[in-house]
ZAMARGU-4260 file (C-alpha; in steps of 0.2 Angstrom, whole numbers, plus 5000, padded with zeros to 4 digits):
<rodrens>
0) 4824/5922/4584 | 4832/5937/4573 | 4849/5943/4583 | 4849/5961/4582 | 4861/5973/4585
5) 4866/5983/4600 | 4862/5999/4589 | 4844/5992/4581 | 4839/5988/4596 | 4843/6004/4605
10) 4835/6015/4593 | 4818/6003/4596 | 4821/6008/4615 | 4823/6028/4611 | 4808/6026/4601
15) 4796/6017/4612 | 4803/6029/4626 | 4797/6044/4614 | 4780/6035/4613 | 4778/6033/4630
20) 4781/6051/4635 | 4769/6056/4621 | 4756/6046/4628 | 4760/6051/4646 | 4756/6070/4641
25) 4740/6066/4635 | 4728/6068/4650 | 4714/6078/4652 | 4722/6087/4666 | 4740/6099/4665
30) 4740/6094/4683 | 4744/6076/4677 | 4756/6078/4663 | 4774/6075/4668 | 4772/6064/4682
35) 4785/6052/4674 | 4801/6059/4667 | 4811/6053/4649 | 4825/6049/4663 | 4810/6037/4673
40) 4807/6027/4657 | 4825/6027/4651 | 4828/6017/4671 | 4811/6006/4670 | 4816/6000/4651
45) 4835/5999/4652 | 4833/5979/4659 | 4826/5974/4642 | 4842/5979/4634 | 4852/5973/4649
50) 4845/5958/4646 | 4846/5956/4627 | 4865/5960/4627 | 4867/5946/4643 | 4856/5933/4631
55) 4861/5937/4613 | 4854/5918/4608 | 4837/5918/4620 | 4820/5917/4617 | 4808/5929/4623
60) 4802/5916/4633 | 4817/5916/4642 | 4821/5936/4641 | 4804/5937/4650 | 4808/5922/4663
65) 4824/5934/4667 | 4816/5949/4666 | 4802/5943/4678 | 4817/5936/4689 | 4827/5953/4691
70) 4809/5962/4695 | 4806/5958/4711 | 4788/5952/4708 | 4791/5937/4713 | 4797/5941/4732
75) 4783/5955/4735 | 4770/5945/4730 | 4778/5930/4741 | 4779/5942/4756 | 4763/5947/4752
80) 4754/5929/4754 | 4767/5921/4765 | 4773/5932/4776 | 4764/5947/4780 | 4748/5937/4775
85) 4736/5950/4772 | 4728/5942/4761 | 4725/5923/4759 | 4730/5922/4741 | 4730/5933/4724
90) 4731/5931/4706 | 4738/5941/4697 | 4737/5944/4677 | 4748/5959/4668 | 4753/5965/4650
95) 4747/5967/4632 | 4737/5957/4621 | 4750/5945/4613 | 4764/5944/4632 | 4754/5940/4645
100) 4760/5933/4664 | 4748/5923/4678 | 4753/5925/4695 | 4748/5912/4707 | 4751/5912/4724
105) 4740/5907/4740 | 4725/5901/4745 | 4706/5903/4739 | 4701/5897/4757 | 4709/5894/4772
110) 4696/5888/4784 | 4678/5885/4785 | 4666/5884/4802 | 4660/5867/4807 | 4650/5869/4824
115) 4656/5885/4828 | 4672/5881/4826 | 4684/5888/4810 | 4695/5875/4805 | 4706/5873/4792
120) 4700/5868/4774 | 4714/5875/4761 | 4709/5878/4744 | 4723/5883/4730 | 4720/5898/4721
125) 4718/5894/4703 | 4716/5900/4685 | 4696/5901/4685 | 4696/5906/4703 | 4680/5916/4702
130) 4680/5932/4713 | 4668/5945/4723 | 4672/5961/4710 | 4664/5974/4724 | 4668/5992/4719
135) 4675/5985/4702 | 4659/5980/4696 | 4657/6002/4693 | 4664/5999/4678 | 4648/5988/4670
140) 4639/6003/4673 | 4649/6016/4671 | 4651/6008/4653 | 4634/6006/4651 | 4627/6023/4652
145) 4640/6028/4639 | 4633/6014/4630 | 4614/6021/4630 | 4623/6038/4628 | 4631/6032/4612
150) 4614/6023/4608 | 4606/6041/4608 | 4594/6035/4621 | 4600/6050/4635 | 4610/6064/4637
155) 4622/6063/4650 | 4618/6081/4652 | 4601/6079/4657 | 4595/6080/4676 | 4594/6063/4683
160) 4576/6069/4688 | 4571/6068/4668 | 4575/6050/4666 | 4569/6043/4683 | 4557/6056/4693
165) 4557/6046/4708 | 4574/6054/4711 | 4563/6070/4714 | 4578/6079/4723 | 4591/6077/4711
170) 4583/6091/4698 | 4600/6100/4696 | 4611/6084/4697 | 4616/6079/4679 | 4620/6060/4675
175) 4637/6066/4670 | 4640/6074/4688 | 4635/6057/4694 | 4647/6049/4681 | 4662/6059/4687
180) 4660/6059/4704 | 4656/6080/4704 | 4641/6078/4714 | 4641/6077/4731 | 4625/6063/4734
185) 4620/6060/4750 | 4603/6050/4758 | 4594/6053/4772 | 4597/6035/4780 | 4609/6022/4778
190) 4603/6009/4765 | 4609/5996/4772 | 4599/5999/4789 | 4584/5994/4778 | 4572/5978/4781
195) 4570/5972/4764 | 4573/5980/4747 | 4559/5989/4745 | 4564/5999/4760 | 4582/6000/4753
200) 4574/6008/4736 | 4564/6021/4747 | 4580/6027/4757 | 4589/6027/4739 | 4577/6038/4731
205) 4580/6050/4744 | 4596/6055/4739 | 4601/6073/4736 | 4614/6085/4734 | 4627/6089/4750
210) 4629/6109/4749 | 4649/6105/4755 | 4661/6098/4743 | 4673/6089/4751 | 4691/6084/4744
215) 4684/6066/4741 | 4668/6064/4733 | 4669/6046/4728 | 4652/6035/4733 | 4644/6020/4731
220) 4624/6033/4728 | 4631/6040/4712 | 4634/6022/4702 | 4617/6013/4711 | 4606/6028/4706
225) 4616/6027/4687 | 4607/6009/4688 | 4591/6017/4687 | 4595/6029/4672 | 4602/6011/4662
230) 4584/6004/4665 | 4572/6017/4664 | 4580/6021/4645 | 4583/6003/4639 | 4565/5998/4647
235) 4575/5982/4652 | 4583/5976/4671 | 4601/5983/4674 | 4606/5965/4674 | 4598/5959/4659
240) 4606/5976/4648 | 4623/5972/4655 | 4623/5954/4652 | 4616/5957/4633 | 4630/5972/4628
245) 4642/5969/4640 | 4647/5950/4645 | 4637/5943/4629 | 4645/5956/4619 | 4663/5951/4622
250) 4661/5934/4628 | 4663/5933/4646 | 4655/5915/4650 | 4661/5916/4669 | 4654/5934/4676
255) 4637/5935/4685 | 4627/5945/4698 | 4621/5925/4705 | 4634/5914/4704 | 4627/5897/4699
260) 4626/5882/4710 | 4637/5872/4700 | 4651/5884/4701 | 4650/5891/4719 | 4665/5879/4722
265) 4677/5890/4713 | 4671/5906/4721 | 4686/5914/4733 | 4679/5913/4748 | 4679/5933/4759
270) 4670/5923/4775 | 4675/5927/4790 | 4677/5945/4790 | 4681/5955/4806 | 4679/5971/4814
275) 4685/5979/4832 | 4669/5990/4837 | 4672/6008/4846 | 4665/5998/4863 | 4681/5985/4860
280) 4668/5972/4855 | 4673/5962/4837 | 4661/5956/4827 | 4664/5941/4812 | 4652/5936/4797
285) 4648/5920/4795 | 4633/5924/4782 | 4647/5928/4770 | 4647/5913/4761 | 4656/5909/4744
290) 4643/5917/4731 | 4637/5931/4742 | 4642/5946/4740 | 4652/5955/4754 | 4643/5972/4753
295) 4629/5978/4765 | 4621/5990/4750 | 4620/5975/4740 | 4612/5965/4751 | 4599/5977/4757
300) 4595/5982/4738 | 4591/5963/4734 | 4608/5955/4726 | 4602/5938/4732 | 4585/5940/4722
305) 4594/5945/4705 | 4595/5963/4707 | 4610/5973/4702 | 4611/5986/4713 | 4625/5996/4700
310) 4640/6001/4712 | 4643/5981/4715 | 4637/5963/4716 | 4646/5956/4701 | 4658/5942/4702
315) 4669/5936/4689 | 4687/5928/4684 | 4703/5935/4678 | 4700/5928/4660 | 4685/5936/4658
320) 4690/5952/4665 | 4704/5952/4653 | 4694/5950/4639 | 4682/5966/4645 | 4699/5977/4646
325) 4703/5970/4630 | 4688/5974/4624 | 4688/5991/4629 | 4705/5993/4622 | 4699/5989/4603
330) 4681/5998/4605 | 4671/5984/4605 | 4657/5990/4617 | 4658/6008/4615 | 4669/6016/4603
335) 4688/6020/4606 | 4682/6038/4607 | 4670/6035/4619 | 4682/6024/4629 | 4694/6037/4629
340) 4683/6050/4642 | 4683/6039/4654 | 4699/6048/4659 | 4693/6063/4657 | 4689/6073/4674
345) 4677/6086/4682 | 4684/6084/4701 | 4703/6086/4701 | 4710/6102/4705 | 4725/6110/4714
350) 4717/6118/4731 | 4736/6127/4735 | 4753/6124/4733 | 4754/6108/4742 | 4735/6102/4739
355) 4728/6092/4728 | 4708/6087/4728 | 4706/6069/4720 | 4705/6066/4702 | 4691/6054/4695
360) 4686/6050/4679 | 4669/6039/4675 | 4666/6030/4691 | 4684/6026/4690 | 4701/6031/4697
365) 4716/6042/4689 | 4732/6046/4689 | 4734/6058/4703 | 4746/6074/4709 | 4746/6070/4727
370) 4757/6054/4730 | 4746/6049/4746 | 4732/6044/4737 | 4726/6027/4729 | 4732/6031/4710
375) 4736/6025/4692 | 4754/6021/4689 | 4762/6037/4681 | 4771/6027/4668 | 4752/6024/4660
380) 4746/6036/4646 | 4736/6048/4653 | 4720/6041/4648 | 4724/6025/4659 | 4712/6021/4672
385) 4710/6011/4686 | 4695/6001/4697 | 4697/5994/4713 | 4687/5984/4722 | 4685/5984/4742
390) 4685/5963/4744 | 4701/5961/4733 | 4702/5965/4715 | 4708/5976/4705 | 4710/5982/4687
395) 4718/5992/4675 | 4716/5998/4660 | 4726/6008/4647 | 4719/6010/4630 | 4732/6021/4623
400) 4747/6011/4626 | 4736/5993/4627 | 4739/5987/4642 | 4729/5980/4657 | 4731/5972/4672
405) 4719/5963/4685 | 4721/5956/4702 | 4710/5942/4709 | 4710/5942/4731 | 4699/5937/4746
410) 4709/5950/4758 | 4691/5949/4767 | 4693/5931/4770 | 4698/5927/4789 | 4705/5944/4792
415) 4701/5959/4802 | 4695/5975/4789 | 4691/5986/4801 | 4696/5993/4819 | 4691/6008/4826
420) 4705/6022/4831 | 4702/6017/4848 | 4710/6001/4847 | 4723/6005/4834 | 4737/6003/4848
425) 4733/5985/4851 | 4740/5981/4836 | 4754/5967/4835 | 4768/5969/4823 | 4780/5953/4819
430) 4797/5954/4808 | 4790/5952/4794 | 4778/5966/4795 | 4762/5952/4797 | 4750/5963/4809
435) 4739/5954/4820 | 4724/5959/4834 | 4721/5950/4853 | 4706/5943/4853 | 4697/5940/4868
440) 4698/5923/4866 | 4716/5922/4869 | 4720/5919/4849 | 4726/5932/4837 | 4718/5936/4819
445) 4727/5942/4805 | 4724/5961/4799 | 4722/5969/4780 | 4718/5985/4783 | 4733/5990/4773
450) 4728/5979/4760 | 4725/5993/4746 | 4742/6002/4749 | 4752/5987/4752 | 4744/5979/4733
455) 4751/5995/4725 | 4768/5989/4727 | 4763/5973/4716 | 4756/5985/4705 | 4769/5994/4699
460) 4783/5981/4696 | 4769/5972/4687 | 4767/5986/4677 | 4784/5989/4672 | 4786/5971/4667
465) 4772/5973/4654 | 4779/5988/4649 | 4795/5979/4648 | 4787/5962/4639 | 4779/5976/4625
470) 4796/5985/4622 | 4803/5966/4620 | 4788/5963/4607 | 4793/5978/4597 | 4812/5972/4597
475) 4803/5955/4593 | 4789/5956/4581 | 4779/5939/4582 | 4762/5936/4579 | 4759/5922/4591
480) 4754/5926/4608 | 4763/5920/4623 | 4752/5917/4641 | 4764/5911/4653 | 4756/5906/4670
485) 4770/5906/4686 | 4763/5896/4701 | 4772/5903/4717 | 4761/5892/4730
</rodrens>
């Protein structure tokens, strides 16, 4: 490895920090430039010289070993698992397309039921763990309708009405409102309290616009009614559009709607999931079987007879969704352009001094002004976006400065998701911040309610270090690439 000077290497650093705050400013929002200061970059990035002056003679093999030592990564993620355990096990995957790092830690099962009893049955997590994408799989179909917009075949403009009359109340909602989240979309029922799909389609053609706007209009209606728009211009099922220019496209060979029989094995298993009722009552899922998807929608809309139902159902692995960011990344899909407004949004605004309303972008999530909410790490460029998904995974995307990120987790899996207010006092708090709930049979179930706040933590430090990993590659110029895999188990 070339040994560069103290000054070379400093002016690399200045320069990549310049970079960096150029990207930041460009988002499609004022209200989200400056979130991250020159003095912010200048502390996330001053390890990798710390490190280079320590290591004059190392690899970046070994700068990245230290670099992953002194980040703390390590220890969250280990509390996270092993500790607090709110989530039986994660993978997680961080950093550019040539420095790559794999995080294991965990289980993919902890138990299964054999006569009504759970009892232990431990599976590692592992590299082609395959994983329930919920919310995450927005993103197929958020791409996809600026696929058929590129394709000429609609215009996001259009009323939704135009392209799929059944909708007959959404005459003034545009497919782009449904896209951004700007439209606040109700139904008259829940769809989940349908019979059979048919039902499920007839509550979901209902849908209509809510006169209130509220500060938060994310909802599942907007992407499942997008579903329709993919298949009424394309003439071809959701599924079979997405698997043709989407996972064929780039080469995902482990993502489906159905996962197959000779794979279910690898599929993290999210059984077992718990709730605390308003009456006190708990209820647990035992129909949650590996391959089955966890949301109620999906189910009631037909996910188990090959129907997509466009706000979930997907389940894939974190080398295939890797591939999909990086294909985003190079404008393989959809052009760069194209890939670029999905950061662009139509909901975020300051309400007064001190509020924010949220900031979305196409079906995805932003950066945002108001530190309470689930966000985009400011460090990203502004066009960085972010997809989470309610079972466990997550990812991120930032085509400006080509980066991305995903996590792999059954949080669902043996854990209480839910409890009513009521109940919230109950809660049992050890030392190590692991929260548990009494049950009534005398035993005590694990809680991951904060799940989503507690994964940002992990989030963060795994972003600086691929921030870090691609300031080392511009210090380093190599054309190899280098996938570590770190096992914490």
């Amino acid at each position: 490895m070339i040994i560069l000077t103290t000054g070379k290497a400093h002016s690399i650093y200045n320069k990549y920090i310049n970079t960096l705050l150029k990207n930041e400013l460009d988002a499609s929002s004022p209200l989200l430039e400056d979130l991250f200061t020159k003095k912010d970059y200048e502390i996330l990035l001053k390890p990798v010289l710390n490190v280079i002056k320590e290591n004059p003679n190392a690899s970046i093999t070994t700068l990245r070993l230290k670099l992953f030592q002194r980040s703390g990564l390590k220890e969250i993620i280990d509390n996270f698992v092993n500790f607090t355990k709110i989530t039986p096990g994660v993978l997680l995957d961080f950093g550019t397309y040539k420095t790559r790092d794999t995080v294991l830690c965990g289980k993919r099962q902890e138990c299964v039921m054999e006569k009504g009893i759970l009892v232990p049955k431990e599976l590692d997590m592992e590299e082609d763990t395959i994983f329930d994408l919920a919310s995450t799989s927005k993103l197929f179909t958020a791409i996809s309708i600026l696929k058929i917009y590129e394709m000429g075949l609609i215009d996001v403009f259009d009323s939704v009405n135009k392209y799929v009359p059944e909708f007959k109340n959404l005459e003034d909602v545009t497919v782009y409102e449904l896209l951004k989240f700007s439209a606040n979309i109700g139904t008259d029922k829940r769809i989940d309290s349908a019979h059979n799909p048919k039902d499920a389609e007839g509550i979901l053609f209902s849908a209509h616009k809510r006169d209130n706007y509220l500060n938060n209009a994310y909802t599942d209606i907007g992407a499942m009614i997008l579903r329709y728009v993919v298949e009424r211009a394309t003439h071809m099922s959701f599924v079979d559009f997405v698997n043709t220019e989407i996972f064929e496209r780039v080469g995902m060979s482990d993502t489906y709607l159905n996962v197959p029989k000779e794979k279910l094995y690898r599929v993290a298993n999210e059984n077992y999931s718990s709730g605390i009722n308003q009456d006190g009552t708990y209820f647990t899922r035992i129909d949650n079987v590996p391959g089955t998807v966890h949301d109620t929608k999906a189910i009631s809309m037909g996910h188990a007879l090959g129907i997509a139902p466009g706000h979930a159902g997907f389940f894939s692995t974190k080398d295939d969704m890797i591939k999909f960011a990086n294909a985003l990344i190079k404008g393989n899909i959809i052009s760069k352009n194209l890939v670029m407004t999905m950061g662009d949004t139509a909901t975020g605004f300051q309400e007064d001094i001190d509020h924010y309303t949220y900031f979305y972008g196409s079906l995805v999530y932003l950066k945002q002004k108001d530190p309470k909410y689930l966000s985009v790490y400011a460090p990203l460029s502004g066009k960085a976006f972010m997809s989470p998904g309610f079972a466990g995974t997550t990812l991120v995307v930032d085509p400006v400065n080509e980066i991305s990120l995903f996590i792999g987790a059954n949080r669902l899996h043996n854990r209480i998701y839910q409890i009513h207010p009521n109940y919230k006092d109950k809660i049992i708090v050890d030392e190590h911040n692991k929260k548990t709930y009494p049950m009534s049979n005398g035993t005590e179930k694990i809680i991951s309610i904060d799940y989503t706040k507690e994964k940002e933590v992990m989030v963060r430090l795994a972003l600086d270090l691929a921030l870090q990993y691609q300031l080392l590659e511009k210090i380093y110029p190599q054309e190899k690439e280098m996938h570590l895999v770190r096992e914490l188990n």
